[in-house]
C-alpha positions in Angstrom: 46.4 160.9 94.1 43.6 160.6 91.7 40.0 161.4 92.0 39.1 157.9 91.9 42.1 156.9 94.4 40.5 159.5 96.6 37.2 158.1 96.4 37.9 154.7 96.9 39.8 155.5 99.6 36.6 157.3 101.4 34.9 154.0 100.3 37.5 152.1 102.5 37.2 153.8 105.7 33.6 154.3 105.7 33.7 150.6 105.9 32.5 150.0 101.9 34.9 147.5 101.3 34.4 145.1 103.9 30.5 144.9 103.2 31.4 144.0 99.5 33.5 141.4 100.9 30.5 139.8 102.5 28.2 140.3 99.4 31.0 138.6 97.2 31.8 136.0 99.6 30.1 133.4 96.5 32.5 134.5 94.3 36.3 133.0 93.7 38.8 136.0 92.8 41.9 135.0 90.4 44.7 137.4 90.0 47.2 137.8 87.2 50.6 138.6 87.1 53.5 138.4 84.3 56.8 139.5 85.1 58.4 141.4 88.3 61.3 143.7 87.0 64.9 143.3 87.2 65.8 146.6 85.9 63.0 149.4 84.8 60.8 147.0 83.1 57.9 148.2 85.2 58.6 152.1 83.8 58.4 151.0 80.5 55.5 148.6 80.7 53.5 149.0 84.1 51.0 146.9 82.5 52.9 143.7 81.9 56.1 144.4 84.5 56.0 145.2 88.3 58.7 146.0 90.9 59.4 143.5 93.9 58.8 145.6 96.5 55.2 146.3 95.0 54.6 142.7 94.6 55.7 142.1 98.3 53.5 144.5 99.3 50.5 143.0 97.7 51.3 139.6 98.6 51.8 140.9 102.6 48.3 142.3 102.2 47.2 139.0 101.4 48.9 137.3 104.1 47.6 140.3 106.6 44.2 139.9 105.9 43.6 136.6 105.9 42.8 135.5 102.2 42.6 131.8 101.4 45.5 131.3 98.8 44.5 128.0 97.1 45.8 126.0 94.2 43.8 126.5 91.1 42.4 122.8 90.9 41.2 123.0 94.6 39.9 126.5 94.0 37.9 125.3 91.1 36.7 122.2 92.8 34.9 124.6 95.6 33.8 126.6 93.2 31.7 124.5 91.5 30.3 122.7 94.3 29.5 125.9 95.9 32.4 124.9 99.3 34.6 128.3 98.5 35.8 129.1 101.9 35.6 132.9 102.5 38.3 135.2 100.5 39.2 132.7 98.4 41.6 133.7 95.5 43.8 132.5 92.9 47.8 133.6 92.3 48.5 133.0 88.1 51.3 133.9 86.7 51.5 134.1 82.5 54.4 133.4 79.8 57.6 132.3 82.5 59.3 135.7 82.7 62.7 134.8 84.6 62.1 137.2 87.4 58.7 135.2 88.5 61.4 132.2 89.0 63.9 134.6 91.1 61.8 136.9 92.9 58.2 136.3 93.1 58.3 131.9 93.7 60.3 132.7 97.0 58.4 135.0 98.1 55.0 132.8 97.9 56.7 130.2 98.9 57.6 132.1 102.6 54.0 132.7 102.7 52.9 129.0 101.8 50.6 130.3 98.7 50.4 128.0 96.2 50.4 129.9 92.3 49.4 128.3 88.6 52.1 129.7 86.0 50.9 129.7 82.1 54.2 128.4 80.3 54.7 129.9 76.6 57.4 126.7 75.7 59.0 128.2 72.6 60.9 131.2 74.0 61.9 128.8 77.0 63.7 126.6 74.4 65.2 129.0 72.3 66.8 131.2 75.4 66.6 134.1 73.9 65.3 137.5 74.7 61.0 137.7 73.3 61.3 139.3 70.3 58.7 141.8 70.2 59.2 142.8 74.1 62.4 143.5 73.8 62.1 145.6 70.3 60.0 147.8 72.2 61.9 148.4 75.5 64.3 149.5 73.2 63.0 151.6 71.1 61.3 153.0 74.5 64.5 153.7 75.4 65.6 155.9 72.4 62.4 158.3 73.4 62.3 161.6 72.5 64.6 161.0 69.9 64.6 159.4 66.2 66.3 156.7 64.6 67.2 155.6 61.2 66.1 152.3 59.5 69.7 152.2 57.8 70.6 150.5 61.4 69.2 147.1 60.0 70.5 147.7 56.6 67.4 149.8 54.8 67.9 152.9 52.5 67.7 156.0 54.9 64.2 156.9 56.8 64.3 158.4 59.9 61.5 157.7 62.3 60.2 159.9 65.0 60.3 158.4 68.7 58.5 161.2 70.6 55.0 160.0 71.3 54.0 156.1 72.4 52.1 156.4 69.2 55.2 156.7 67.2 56.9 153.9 69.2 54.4 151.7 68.3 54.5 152.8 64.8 58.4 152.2 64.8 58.0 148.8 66.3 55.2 147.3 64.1 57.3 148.5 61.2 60.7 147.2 62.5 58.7 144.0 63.3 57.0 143.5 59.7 60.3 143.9 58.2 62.9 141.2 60.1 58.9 138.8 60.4 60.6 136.5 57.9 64.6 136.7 59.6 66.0 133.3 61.7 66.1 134.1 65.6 69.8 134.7 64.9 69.2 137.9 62.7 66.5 138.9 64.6 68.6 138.8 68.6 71.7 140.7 65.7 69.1 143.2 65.2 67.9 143.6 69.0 71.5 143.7 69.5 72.4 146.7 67.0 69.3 148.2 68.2 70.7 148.5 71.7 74.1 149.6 70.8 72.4 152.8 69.3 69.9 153.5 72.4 73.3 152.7 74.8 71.7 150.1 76.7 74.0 147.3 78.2 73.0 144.3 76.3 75.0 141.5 75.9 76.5 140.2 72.6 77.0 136.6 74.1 73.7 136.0 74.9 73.7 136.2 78.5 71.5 139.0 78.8 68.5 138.4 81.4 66.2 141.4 80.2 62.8 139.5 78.5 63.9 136.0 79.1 61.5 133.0 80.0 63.2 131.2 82.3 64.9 127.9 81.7 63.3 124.2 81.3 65.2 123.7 84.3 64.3 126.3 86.3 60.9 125.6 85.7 61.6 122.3 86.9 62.1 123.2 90.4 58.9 125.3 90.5 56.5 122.7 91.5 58.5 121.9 94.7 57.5 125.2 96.0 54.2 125.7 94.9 54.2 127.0 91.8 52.1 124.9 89.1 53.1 124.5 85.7 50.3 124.9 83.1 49.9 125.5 79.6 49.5 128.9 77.7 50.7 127.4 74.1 53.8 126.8 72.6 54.3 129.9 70.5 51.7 132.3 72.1 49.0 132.0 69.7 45.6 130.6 69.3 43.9 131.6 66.1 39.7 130.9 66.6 39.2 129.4 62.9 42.1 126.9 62.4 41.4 124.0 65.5 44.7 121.9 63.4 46.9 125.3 64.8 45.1 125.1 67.9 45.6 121.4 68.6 49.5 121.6 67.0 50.3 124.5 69.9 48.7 122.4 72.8 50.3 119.4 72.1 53.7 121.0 71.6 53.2 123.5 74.8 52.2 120.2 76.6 54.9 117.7 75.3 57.8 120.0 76.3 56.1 120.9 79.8 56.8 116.7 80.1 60.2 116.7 79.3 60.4 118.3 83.0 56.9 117.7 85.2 54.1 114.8 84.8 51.4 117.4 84.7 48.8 116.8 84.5 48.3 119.5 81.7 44.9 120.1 82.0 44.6 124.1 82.8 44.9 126.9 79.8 45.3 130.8 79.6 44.3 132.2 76.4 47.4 134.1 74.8 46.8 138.1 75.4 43.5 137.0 76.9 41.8 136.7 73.2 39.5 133.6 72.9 35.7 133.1 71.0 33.8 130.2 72.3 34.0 128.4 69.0 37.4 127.5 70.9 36.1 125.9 73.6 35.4 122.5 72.1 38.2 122.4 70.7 40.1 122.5 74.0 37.9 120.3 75.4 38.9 117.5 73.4 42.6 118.4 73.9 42.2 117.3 78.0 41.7 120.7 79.1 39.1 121.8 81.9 39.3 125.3 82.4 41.2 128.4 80.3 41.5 131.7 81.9 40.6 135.3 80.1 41.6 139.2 81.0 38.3 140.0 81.6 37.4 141.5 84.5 35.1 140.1 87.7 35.4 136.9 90.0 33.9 133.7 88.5 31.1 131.9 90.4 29.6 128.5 89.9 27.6 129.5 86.8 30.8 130.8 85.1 32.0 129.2 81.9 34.6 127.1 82.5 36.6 128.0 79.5 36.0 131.6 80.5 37.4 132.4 83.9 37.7 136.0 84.7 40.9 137.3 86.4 41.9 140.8 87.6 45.0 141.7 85.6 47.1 143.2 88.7 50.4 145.2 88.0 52.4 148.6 88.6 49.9 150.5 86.7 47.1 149.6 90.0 47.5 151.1 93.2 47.3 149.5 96.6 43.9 151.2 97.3 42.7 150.0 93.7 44.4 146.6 94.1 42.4 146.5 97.6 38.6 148.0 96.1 38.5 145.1 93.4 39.6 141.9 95.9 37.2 143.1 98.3 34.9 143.2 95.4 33.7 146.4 95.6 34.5 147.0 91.8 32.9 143.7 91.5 29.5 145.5 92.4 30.3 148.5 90.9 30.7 146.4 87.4 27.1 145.1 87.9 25.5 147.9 89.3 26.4 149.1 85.7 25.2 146.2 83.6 21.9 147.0 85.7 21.6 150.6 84.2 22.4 149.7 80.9 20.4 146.9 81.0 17.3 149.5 81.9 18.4 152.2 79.3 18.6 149.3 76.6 15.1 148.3 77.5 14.0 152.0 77.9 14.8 152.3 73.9 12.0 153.4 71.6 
């Protein structure tokens, strides 16, 4: 246990994080999730992948303690008329990994929490395995070891696979060279890829590692729960071309039809990157709120088109996971803006 999981453990049984519950009770808490694991997806990206039994775990703690689950338009409606029933929080979900459909949607739905999932639509059309994702898990699995580019037809260069660094390295240049291939060439390489690293990977297409789940999977969400929103149609969102912006909201929102009548009026930002020269343009597209990954619970003066979540996953511990929904970290986080604020103004 760390120094800081030590601490905030203290914090906890001296009774710290029940006072910051009552000095937060203004506040609306959204958490984010993005795919539970259905291998060791969690090992080789805590951030992004956690393992069912953690996710039970958080979800019972949420049951135990009596937080008020609530759908994201009835959250938001408190919100900003200042009604938010105590411990009141948010359940997202981003992209459509398949293993939110199989193993987390159940589980909410034993424990009548509603949830909002962001659905990226092109990956959920083409069936296939996310490109980039799945380059990386493989290569992650090949650690400690090198490989050579001659695997997707280049003259010999062997690449180094020791260090996270150098997986990224090996992945951005992998990436850059098959950017221009069809998804055909691309799953091929994926599939060489996989044969070298001897990881079971099916050459018929069936594999379930990095899927989205299907349109008619999704389909079925709604009836227990689980709101279907939009998060673009090829996970992107540039801030200085509002054509792009209004082509990938209009396609997200015209294949999220084909299945539920919507409406489509929520957003999450692809990898959480937005600039308020955005927010008009969303505006005009039907939308009334879009979700960050910044940090902090949202109160009525928060932007609507900037909602802070806490970005939950393997990588947190319960004790952590418990300090910032009690809001704790919450105060911590302005207790610090406070300082700096001073030290700023203290500057000759």
């Amino acid at each position: 246990m760390s120094f800081r999981q030590v601490m905030l453990a203290v914090v906890k049984a001296l009774g710290g994080f029940a006072l910051a519950t009552r000095l937060t009770t203004r506040g609306l808490q959204i958490i984010c999730y993005h795919g539970i694991s259905l291998r060791d997806e969690h090992c080789f990206q805590p951030k992004l992948f956690m393992q069912e039994d953690t996710f039970r775990e958080r979800i019972t703690y949420l049951k135990r303690n009596g937080y008020q689950v609530l759908s994201l338009d009835e959250a938001l409606s408190h919100l900003y008329q200042e009604t938010l029933p105590p411990r009141a929080l948010v359940i997202t979900f981003d992209d459509g990994w398949l293993g939110i459909g199989t193993k987390a949607a159940p589980l909410l739905r034993k424990y009548g929490f509603h949830s909002t999932l962001y659905v990226t639509t092109k990956d959920v059309l083409s069936q296939t395995p996310v490109f980039d994702v799945a380059l990386r898990y493989l290569l992650w699995k090949k650690q400690d070891e090198t490989i050579d580019l001659r695997f997707i037809g280049l003259d010999p260069e062997t690449i180094l696979l020791t260090s996270p660094d150098e997986i990224e390295r090996a992945a951005c240049r992998v990436s850059d060279i098959s950017k221009s291939w069809d998804d055909h060439n691309r799953q091929a390489l994926l599939l060489k890829l996989a044969e070298i690293s001897d990881v079971e990977w099916n050459s018929d297409g069936s594999n379930p590692l990095f899927r989205l789940m299907t349109l008619e999977q999704l389909a079925k969400l709604p009836s227990k729960g689980m709101d279907l929103q939009l998060h673009t149609h090829r996970h992107r969102l540039p801030i200085d071309d509002p054509e792009c912006v209004e082509n990938e909201i209009i396609n997200n929102r015209e294949v999220l039809k084909r299945i539920v009548s919507g409406p489509f009026e929520h957003f999450c930002y692809p990898n959480g990157e937005f600039h308020p020269s955005q927010f008009p343009w969303l505006k005009k597209l039907g939308i009334k709120s879009a979700t960050t990954c910044l940090s902090g619970f949202n109160y009525p003066n928060t932007e609507r088109f900037a909602l802070r979540r806490f970005l939950d996953g393997e990588h947190i511990t319960q004790v952590e996971f418990e300090a910032e929904l009690s809001g704790f970290l919450e105060l911590l986080r302005k207790l610090r803006r406070v300082l700096q604020g001073r030290q700023n103004n203290e500057l000759p």
